[in-house]
N, C-alpha and C positions, 0 to 999 in steps of 0.2 A: 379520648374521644367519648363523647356522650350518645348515646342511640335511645332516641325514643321510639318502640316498637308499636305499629299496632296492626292487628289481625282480624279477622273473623268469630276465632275462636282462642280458648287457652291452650287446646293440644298443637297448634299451629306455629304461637307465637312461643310457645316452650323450644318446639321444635329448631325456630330459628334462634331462639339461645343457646341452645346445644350446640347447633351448628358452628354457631361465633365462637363459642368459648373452646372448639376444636383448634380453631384458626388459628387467635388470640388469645392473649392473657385478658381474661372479663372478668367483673365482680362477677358471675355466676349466675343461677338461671335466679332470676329475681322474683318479688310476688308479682303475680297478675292482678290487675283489677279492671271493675266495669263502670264505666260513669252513666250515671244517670241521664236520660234522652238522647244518649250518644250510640251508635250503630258499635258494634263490635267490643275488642278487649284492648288495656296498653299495659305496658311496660316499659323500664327504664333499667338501660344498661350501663356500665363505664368498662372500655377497651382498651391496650395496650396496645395498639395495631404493630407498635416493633417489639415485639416480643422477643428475648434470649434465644438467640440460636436461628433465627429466620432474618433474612436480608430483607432490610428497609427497601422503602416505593422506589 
């Protein structure tokens, strides 16, 4: 699964990669970045949502 995050800020959107890579297997908290004339910060994660040892949906 692919998740493109975006937030407010970078302590926010960290935040919810911490949170995910709790869950799931993620690549991990990723660089943040700010685009230019765009309101806020993004990031791009990839997830494992069946992660070893946790029962599938």
């Amino acid at each position: 699964m692919v998740l493109d995050l975006t937030g407010e800020n970078e302590d926010t959107v960290r935040a919810v990669m911490a949170t995910l890579e709790e869950r799931w297997a993620t690549s991990g908290i990723a660089p943040v970045r700010r685009d230019p004339g765009e309101p806020g910060v993004r990031s791009r994660i990839y997830a494992d949502i069946l992660r070893p040892g946790r029962e599938g949906p």
